[in-house]
Backbone bond lengths (Angstrom), bond angles and torsions (degrees), N, CA, C in turn:
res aa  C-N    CA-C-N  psi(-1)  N-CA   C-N-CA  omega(-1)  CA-C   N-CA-C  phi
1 X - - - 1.445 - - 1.515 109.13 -
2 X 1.206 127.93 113.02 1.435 141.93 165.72 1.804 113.71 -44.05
3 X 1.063 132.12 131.06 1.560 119.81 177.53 1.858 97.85 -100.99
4 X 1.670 94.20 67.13 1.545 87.74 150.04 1.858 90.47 -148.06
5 X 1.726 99.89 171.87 1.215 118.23 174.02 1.435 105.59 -84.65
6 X 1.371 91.90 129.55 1.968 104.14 160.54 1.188 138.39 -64.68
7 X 1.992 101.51 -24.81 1.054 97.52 170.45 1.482 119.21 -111.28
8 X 0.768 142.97 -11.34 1.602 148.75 140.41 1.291 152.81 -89.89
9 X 2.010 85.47 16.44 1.593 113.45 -167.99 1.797 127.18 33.46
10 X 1.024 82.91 9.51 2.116 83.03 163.83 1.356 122.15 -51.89
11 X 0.913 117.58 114.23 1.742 132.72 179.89 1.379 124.97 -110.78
12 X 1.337 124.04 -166.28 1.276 122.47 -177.95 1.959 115.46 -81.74
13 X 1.464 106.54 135.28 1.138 97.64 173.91 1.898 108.17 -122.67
14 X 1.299 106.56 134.96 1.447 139.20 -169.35 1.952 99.24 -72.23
15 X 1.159 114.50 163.56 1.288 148.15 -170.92 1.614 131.68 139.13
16 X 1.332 100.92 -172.58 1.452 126.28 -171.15 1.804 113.53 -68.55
17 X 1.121 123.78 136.89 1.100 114.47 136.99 1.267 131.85 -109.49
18 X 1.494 144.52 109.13 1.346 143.75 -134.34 1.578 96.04 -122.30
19 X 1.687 106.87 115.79 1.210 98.63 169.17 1.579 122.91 -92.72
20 X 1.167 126.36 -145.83 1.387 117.23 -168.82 1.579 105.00 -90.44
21 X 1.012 130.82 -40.95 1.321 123.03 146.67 1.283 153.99 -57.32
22 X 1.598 99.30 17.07 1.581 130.31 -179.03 1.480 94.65 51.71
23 X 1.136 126.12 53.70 1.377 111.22 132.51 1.597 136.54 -77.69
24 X 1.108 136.44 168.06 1.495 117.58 167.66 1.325 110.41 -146.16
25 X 0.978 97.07 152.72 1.965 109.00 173.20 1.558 108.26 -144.26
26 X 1.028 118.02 147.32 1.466 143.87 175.46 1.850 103.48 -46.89
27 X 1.336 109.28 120.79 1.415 123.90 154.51 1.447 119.92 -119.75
28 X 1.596 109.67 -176.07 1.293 124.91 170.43 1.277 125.50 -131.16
29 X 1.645 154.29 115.67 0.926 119.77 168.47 1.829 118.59 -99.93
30 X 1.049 127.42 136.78 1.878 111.90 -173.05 1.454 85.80 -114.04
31 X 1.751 108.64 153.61 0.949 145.29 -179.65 1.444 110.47 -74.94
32 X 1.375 109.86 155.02 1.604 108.86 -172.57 1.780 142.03 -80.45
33 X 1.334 106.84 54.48 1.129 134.01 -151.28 1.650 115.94 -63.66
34 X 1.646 101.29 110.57 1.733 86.22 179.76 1.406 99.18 -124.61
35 X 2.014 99.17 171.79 1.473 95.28 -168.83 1.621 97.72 -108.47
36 X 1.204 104.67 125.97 1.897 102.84 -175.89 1.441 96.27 -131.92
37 X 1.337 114.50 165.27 1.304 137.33 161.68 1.806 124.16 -72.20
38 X 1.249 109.89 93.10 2.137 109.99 179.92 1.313 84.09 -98.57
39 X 1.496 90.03 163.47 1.303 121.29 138.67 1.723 135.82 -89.00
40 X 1.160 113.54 94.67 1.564 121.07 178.38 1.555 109.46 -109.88
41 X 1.937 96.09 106.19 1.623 107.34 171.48 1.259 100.33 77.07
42 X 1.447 118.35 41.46 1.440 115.72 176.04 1.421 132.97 56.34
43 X 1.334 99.48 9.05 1.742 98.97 158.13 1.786 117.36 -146.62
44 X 1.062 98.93 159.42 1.726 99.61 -160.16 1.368 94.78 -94.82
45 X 1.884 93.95 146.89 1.053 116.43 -170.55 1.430 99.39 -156.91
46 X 1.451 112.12 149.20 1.515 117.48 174.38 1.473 127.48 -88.18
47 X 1.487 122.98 125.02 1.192 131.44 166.72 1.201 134.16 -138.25
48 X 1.292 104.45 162.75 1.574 120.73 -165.65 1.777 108.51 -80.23
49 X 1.269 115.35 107.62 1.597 116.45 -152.49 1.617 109.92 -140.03
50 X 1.817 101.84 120.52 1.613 75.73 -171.12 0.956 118.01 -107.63
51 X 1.509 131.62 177.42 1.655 127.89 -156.25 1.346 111.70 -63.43
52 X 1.545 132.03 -12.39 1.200 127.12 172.58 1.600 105.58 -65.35
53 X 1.054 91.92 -49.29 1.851 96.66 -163.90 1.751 102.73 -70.26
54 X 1.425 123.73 -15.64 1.459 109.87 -163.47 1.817 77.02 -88.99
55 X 1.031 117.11 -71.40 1.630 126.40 171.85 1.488 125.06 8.15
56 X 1.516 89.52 -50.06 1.300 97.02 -156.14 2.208 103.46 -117.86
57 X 1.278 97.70 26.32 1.277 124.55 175.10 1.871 111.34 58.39
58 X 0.831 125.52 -10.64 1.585 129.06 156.95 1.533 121.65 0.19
59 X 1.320 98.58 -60.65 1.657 116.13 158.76 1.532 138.77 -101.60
60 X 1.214 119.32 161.82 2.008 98.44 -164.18 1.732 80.71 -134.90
61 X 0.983 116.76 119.83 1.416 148.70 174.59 1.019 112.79 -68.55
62 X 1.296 122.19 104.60 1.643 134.43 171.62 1.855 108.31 -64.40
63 X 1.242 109.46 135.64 1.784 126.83 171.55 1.338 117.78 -88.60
């Protein structure tokens, strides 16, 4: 499973982790990606969807 959304392609975004002595090293944070059942074009199918997009009704969730 890829940690991006299918339907709004949100992916991982890169940075710093800075400790108290300003050091830094390379992180990641990925978005909150779950795998549920939509409906796309009237028939259900599974995708990788992240809580923004289920949230915010984007997708209609097959039962």
């Amino acid at each position: 499973m890829g940690k991006f959304c299918e339907v709004c392609n949100k992916g991982t975004m890169s940075g710093n982790n800075v400790s108290h002595s300003n050091r830094k090293s390379k992180r990641a944070w990925a978005p909150n990606v779950q795998t549920v059942h939509v409906i796309v074009g009237g028939t259900p199918q599974k995708l990788n969807v992240c809580t923004r997009c289920l949230r915010s009704g984007k997708v209609e969730r097959s039962v």
